[in-house]
C-alpha positions, -999 to 999 in steps of 0.1 A, spaced: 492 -504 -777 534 -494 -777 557 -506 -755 582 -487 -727 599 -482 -763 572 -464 -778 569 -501 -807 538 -518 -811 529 -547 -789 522 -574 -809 486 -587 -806 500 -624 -797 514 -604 -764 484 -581 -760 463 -615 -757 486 -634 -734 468 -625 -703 459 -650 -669 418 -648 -680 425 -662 -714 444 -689 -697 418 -696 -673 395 -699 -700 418 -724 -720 419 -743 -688 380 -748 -681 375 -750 -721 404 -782 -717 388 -790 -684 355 -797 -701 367 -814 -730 387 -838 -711 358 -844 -686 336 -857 -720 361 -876 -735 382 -888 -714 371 -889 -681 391 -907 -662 377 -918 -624 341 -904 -622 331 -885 -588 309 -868 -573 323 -844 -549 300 -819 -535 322 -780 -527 325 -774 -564 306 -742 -564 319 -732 -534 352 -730 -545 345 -713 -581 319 -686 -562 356 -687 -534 374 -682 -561 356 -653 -577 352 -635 -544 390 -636 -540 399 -618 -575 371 -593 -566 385 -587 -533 426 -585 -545 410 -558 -577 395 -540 -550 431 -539 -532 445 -529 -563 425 -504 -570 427 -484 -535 465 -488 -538 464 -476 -573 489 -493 -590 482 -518 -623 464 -551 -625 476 -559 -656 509 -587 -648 530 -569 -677 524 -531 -661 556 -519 -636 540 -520 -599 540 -490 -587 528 -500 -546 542 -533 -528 504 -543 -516 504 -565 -482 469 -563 -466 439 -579 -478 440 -612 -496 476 -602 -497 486 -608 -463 479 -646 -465 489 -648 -505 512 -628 -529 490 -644 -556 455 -642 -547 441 -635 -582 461 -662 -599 454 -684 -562 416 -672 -574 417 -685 -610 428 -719 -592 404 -723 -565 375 -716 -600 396 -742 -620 393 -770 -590 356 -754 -584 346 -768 -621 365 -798 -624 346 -809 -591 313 -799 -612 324 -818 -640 331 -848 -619 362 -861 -634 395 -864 -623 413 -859 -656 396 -826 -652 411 -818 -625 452 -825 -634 443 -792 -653 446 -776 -623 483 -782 -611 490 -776 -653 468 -742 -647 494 -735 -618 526 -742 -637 514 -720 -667 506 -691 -646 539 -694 -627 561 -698 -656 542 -672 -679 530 -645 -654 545 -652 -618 582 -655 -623 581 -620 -644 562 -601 -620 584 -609 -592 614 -602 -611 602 -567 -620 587 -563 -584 619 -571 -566 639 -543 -591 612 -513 -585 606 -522 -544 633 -545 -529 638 -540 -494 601 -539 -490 592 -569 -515 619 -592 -501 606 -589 -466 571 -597 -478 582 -626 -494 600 -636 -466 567 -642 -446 539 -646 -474 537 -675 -489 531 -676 -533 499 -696 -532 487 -696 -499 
């Protein structure tokens, strides 16, 4: 894989993708939930909210996909997309990976599991969100900044 440069990504940057983060997330969710599992519950909606979350990802790809523009959070957007999932989120994959985060730590019953979830959010933010919206607001401005202007990040 080369960059807009024609250089080699390195394969530290070809990994660093939301999924892998989500994954970290449930692995740390899970851990934390057998050793130290701080408040037991038992809260039923857990698998409502992971199948929720799931169902929202698939609807946004399918967005994506009609609109033809990338998926990937490190490809330039080609198409500001505003209907959909969109219209009530500008982040419903990463909203998605959140709702299956909360989903699981509800199934594992423990609320040190779920402080992964707000940690989850920050990551994404920090790592994926700020970026994309930098380099959504340079190739589609008048567009993306009234979009912003009444969609909410999360939801």
């Amino acid at each position: 894989m080369k960059d807009r440069n024609g250089n080699p990504v390195p394969l530290a940057k070809r990994i660093d993708i939301p999924p892998l983060w989500l994954l970290g997330t449930l692995t740390a969710q899970y851990l934390l939930a057998r050793i130290f599992p701080i408040l037991r519950f038992d809260l039923p909606g857990g698998l409502i909210l992971l199948l929720g979350g799931f169902a929202l990802i698939f609807w946004s790809a399918i967005h994506f996909r009609h609109a033809r523009t990338p998926i990937h959070p490190r490809r330039k957007p080609t198409t500001l997309i505003t209907d959909g999932p969109f219209a009530f989120s500008r982040n419903p994959i990463y909203l998605g990976m959140a709702l299956i985060a909360a989903g699981w730590a509800m199934r594992l019953g423990a609320l040190s599991a779920l402080f992964m979830v707000p940690v989850f959010m920050t990551i994404i933010q920090r790592r994926f969100i700020a970026g994309e919206e930098f380099h959504i607001d340079r190739a589609l401005t008048d567009e993306w900044r009234a979009y912003i202007a009444r969609t909410r990040r999360w939801f």
